[in-house]
C-alpha positions in Angstrom: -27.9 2.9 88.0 -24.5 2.0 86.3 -26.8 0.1 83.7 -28.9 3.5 82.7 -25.5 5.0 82.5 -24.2 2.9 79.8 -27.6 2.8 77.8 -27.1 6.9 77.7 -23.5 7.0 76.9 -24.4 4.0 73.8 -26.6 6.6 72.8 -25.4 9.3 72.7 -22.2 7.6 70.5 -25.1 7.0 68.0 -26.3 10.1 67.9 -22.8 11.6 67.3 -22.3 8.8 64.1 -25.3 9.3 62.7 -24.5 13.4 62.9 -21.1 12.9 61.2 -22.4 10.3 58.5 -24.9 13.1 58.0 -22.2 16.3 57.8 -20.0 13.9 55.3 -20.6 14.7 51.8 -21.4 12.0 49.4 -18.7 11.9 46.7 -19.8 10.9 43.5 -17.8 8.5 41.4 -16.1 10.4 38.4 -17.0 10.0 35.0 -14.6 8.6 32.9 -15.8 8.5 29.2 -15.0 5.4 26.9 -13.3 6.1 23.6 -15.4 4.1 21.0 -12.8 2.5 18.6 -14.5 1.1 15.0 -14.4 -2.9 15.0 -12.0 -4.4 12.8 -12.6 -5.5 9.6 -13.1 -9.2 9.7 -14.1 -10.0 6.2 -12.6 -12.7 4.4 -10.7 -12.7 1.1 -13.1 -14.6 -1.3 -11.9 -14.5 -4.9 -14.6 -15.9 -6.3 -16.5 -12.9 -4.9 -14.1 -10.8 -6.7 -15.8 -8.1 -9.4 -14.7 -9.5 -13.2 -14.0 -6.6 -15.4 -13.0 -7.0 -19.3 -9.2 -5.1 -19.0 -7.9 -3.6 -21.5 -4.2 -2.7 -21.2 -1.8 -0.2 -22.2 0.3 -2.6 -24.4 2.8 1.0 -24.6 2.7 1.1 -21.3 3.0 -2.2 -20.0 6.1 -4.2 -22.1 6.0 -7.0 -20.0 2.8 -7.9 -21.9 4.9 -8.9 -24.5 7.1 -12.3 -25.1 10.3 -11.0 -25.6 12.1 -7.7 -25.8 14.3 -5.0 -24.1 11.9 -4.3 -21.6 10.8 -7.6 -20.7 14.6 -8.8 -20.1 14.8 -5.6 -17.7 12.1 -6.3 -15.8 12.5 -9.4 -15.6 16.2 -8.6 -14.0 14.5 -6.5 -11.6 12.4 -9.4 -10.6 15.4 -11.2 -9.8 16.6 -8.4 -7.3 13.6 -8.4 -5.5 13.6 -12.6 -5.1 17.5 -12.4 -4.1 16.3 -9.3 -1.1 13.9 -11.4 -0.2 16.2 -13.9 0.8 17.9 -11.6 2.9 14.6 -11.2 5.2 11.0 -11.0 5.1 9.9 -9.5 1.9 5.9 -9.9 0.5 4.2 -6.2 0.1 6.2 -3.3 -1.8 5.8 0.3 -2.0 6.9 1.5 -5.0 7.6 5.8 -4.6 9.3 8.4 -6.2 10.3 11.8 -5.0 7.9 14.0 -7.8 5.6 13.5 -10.0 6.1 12.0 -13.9 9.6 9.8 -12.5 7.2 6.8 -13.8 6.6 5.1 -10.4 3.2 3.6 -11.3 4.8 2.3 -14.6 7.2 0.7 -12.6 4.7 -0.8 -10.0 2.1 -1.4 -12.7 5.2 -3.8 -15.0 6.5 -5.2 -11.3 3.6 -6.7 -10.6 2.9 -8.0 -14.0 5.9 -9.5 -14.2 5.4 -11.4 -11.1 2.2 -13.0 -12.0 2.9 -13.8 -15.5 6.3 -15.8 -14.8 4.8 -17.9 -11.7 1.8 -18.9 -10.2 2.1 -17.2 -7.3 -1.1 -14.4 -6.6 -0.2 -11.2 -7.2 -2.3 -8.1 -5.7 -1.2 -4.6 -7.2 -3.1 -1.4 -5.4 -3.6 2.3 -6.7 -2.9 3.7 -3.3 -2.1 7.2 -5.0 -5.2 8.8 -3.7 -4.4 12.0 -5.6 -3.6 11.2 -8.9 -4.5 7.6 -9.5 -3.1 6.2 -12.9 -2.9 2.2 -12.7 -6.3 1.8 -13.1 -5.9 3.5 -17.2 -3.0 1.1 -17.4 -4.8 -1.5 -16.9 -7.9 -0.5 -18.5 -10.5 -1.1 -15.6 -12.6 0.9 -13.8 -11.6 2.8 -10.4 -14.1 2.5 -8.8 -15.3 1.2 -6.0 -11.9 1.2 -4.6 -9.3 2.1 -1.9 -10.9 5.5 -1.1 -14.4 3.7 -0.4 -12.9 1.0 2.0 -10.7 3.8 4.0 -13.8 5.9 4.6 -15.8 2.7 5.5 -17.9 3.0 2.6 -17.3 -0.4 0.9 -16.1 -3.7 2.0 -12.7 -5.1 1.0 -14.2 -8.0 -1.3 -16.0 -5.7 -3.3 -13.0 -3.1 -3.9 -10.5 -6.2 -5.6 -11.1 -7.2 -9.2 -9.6 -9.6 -11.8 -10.1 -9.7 -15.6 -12.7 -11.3 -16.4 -11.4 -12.2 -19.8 -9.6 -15.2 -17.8 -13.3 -17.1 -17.5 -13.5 -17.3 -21.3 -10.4 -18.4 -22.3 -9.5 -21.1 -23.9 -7.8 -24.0 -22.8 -4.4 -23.8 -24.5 -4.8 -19.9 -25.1 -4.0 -17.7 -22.1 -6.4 -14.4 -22.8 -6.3 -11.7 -20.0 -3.4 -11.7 -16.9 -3.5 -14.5 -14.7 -2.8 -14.2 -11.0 -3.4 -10.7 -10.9 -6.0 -9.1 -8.3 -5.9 -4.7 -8.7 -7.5 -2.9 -5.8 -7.7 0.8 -7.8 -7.8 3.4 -6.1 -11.8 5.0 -6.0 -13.1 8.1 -6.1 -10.2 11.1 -4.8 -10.8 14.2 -2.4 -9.0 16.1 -0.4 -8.8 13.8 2.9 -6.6 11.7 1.1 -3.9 12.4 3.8 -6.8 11.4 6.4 -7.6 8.4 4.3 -4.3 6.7 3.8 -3.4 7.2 7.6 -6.4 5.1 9.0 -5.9 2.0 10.6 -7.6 0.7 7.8 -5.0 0.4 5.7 -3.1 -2.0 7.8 -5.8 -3.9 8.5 -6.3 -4.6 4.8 -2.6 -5.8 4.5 -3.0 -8.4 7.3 -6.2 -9.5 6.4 -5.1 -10.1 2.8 -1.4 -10.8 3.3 -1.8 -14.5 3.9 -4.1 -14.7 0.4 -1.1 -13.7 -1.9 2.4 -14.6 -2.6 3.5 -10.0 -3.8 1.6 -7.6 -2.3 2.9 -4.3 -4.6 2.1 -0.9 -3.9 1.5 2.4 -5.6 1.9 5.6 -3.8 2.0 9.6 -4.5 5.3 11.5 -5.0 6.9 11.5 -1.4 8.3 15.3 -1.5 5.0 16.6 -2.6 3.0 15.0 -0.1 3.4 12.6 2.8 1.0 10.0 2.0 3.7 7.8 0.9 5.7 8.0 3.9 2.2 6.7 6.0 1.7 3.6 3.9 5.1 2.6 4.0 3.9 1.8 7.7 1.9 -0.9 5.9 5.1 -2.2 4.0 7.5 -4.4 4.2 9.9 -2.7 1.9 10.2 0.7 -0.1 11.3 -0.1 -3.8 12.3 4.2 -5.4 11.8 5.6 -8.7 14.1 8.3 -10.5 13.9 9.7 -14.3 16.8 10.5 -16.2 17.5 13.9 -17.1 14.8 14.8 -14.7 15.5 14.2 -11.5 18.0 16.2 -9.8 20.6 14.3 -7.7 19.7 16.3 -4.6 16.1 15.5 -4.8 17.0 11.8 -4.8 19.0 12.0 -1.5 15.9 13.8 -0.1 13.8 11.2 -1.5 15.6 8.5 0.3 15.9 10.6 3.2 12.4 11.0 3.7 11.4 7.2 4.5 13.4 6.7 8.2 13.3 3.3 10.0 12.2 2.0 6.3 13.8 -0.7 4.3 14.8 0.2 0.8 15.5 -2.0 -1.6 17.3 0.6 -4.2 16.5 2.4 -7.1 15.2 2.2 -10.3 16.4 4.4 -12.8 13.5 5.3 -15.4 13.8 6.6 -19.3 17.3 6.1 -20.1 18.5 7.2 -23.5 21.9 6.1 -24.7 22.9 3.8 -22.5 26.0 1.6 -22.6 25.2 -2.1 -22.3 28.5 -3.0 -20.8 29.5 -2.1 -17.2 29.1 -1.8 -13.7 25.2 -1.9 -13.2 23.3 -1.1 -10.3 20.5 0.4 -11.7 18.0 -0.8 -14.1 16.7 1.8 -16.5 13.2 1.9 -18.9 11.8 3.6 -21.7 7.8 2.9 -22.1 6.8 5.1 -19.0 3.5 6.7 -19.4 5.2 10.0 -21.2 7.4 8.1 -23.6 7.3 4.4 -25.2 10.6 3.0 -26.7 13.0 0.0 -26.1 14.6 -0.6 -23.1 18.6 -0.3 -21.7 20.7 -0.4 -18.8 22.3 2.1 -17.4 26.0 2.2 -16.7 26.1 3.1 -12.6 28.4 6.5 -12.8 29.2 8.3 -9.9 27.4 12.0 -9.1 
């Protein structure tokens, strides 16, 4: 009897579990969606995949072309600032801004980098990264395009944005035709998503992958007080290196300038155009003539205070 008893009560504890597995809803597991992120570029610097275009340079514009001269000396003295800073810490890729436009930034950047690779034989790699209004590429006399803009947007690889002059192949042996060392990334076709452009992750992955390939790494950017382009690559940078114009830029749009780039490394400025100069004194800035606008020897300029 006891044994009929237990076989009821087991069950009937079934029946109640099965009953309240069956009342229990079923929760379904929640959806969490994945966020696709683009693979990295991985492709290789290969310079003898570089595109070879015949340059042809702005002698005007670019005095470090020549052997001698004013504005080779000053140049060259700027140089020499940038090797002793780089003592000082880690120094390879260079921004070169300005706080508006026409202060001669891309002269500056354009002569920089040419002086670097035509003193040593260390590889240099210049870039147009002024989006808006690119200018090195007419400096240098090559095309500008494909460039920057193409390789932001996905559009082209990095190997097929980077070119040398391919007047280097032909030259003879004891004749140096064309600019050695120099690679130019220019700066492609410009829209208005430049501001999109410049702050992909792109861009950063282009310094690393090429940063082990060269010795100088310079930059070109847009006016930083116009837009903020400039201030987004300097993420990219190790350094910022700032352009001013004589008798144009006013002393309070300098201090914004230098303002505007926080938790950034500047190495000073460079004072642009300067007329009448004395060539004795207490320098700390290095001035030029032979800017895009104007083309004429080059001084010093005497460091005065505002």
């Amino acid at each position: 009897m006891s044994r009929i008893y237990e076989a009821l009560q087991r069950a009937d504890r079934e029946r109640k579990t099965a009953q309240a597995l069956e009342d229990d809803p079923i929760v379904e597991p929640a959806f969490i969606p994945t966020i696709e992120v683009p693979p990295p570029d991985t492709t290789g610097v290969a310079f003898e995949s570089f595109n070879e275009h015949p340059w042809q340079p702005s002698i005007a514009s670019l005095p470090t072309l020549a052997d001698r001269g004013a504005g080779v000396e000053q140049f060259r003295s700027l140089r020499s600032r940038i090797y002793q800073a780089r003592y000082e810490m880690p120094l390879k890729t260079i921004l070169v801004s300005s706080g508006m436009p026409s202060e001669g930034k891309s002269f500056v950047a354009a002569n920089l980098a040419m002086c670097l690779a035509l003193n040593t034989v260390n590889n240099i790699l210049l870039i147009d990264a002024d989006l808006r209004r690119p200018t090195l590429h007419g400096l240098l006399g090559a095309p500008n395009t494909p460039g920057l803009s193409e390789y932001l947007s996905g559009l082209s690889e990095l190997n097929a944005i980077m070119q040398r002059d391919a007047r280097l192949r032909n030259a003879e042996p004891d004749h140096v035709s064309g600019i050695p060392n120099l690679t130019f990334i220019p700066a492609g076709k410009h829209g208005d998503d430049s501001s999109e452009l410049v702050t992909n992750h792109r861009m950063e992955e282009l310094i690393a992958t090429v940063s082990s390939h060269f010795d100088w790494i310079v930059i070109d950017s847009p006016p930083v007080l116009a837009v903020t382009d400039a201030v987004e690559l300097a993420h990219a940078a190790d350094a910022v290196l700032l352009v001013a114009r004589q008798a144009k830029t006013p002393y309070g749009a300098a201090q914004r300038t230098q303002a505007s780039f926080t938790n950034t490394r500047i190495l000073g400025y460079v004072l642009n155009d300067v007329k009448d100069a004395p060539l004795r004194g207490s320098y700390s800035y290095y001035g030029y003539y032979g800017a895009p606008e104007t083309a004429g020897p080059a001084k010093r300029v005497e460091d005065k205070p505002e």
